[in-house]
C-alpha positions as CSV (number, residue, x, y, z in Angstrom):
1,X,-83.2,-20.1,-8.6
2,X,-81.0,-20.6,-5.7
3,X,-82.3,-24.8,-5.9
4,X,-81.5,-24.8,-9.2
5,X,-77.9,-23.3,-8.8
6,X,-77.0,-25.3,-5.6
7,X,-78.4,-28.4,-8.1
8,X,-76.0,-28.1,-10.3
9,X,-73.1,-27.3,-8.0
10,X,-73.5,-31.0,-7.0
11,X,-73.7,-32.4,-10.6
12,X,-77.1,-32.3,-11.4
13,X,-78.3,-31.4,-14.9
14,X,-81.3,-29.4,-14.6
15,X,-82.8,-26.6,-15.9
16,X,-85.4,-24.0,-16.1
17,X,-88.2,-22.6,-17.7
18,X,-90.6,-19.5,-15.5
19,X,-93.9,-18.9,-17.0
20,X,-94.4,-15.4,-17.3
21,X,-98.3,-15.6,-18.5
22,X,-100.4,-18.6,-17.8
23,X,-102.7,-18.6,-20.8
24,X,-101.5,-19.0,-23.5
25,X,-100.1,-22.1,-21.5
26,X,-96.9,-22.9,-23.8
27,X,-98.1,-26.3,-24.4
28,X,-95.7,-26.7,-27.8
29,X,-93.1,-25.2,-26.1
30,X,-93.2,-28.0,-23.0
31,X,-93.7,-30.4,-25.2
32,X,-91.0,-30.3,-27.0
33,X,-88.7,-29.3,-23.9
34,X,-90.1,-32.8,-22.1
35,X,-88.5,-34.8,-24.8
36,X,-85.0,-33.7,-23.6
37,X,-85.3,-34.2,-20.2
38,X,-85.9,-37.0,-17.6
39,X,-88.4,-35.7,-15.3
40,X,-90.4,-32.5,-15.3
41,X,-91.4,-30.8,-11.8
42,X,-94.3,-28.2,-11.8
43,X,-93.1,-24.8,-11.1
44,X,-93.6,-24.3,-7.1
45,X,-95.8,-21.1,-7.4
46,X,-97.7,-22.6,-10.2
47,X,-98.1,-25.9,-8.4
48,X,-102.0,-26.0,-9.9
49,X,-100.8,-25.8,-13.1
50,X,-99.3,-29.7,-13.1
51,X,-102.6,-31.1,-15.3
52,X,-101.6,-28.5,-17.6
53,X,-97.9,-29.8,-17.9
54,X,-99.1,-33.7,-17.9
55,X,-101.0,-33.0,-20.7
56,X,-98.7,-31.0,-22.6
57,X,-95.8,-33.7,-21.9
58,X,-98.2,-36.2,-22.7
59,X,-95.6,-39.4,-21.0
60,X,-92.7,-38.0,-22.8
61,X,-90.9,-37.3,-19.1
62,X,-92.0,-38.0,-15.8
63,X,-94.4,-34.9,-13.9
64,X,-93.3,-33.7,-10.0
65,X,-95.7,-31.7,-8.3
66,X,-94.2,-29.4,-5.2
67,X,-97.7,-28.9,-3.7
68,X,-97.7,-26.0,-1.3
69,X,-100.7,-24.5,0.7
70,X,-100.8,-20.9,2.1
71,X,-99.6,-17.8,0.6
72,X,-95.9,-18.5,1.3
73,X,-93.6,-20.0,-1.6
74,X,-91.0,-23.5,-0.9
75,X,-88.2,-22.9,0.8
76,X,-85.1,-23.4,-1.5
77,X,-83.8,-26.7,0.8
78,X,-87.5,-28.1,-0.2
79,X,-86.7,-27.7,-3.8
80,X,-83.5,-29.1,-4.3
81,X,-84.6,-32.1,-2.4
82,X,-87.0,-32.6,-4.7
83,X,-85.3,-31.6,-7.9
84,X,-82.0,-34.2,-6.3
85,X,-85.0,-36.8,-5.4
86,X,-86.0,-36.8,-9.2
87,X,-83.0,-36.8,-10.5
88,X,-82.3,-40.2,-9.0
């Protein structure tokens, strides 16, 4: 949350959405989501799940994947690059 707070402090408009169950994947609901937004980045811990967010956008917004390996989650300065980088 930190990213997405330090994102906006510099004027980005971004948002968030944290999966608290994996299945039912909330396809309808990320559907409908990607057709208000530009770009659509794959939760960091759930990095695996980005097939399951292509498909449910299915085009309507452009898909970033934060692939991590290890046990360890993204540092918060590797997020908001990412979520600035998209936003461009």
């Amino acid at each position: 949350m930190s990213a997405v707070e330090e994102a906006r402090q510099r004027g980005a408009k971004v948002g968030h959405l944290r999966l608290v169950v994996a299945w039912p994947f909330p396809a309808k609901r990320i559907r409908e989501l990607a057709k208000t937004v530009k770009t659509s980045s794959s939760r960091i811990e759930h990095g695996q799940m980005v097939l399951e967010i292509e498909r449910a956008v299915a085009g309507a917004a452009r898909v970033v994947s934060l692939p991590h390996a290890g046990g360890s989650v993204h540092e918060p300065e590797t997020i908001l690059a990412a979520i600035l980088e998209a936003g461009r």
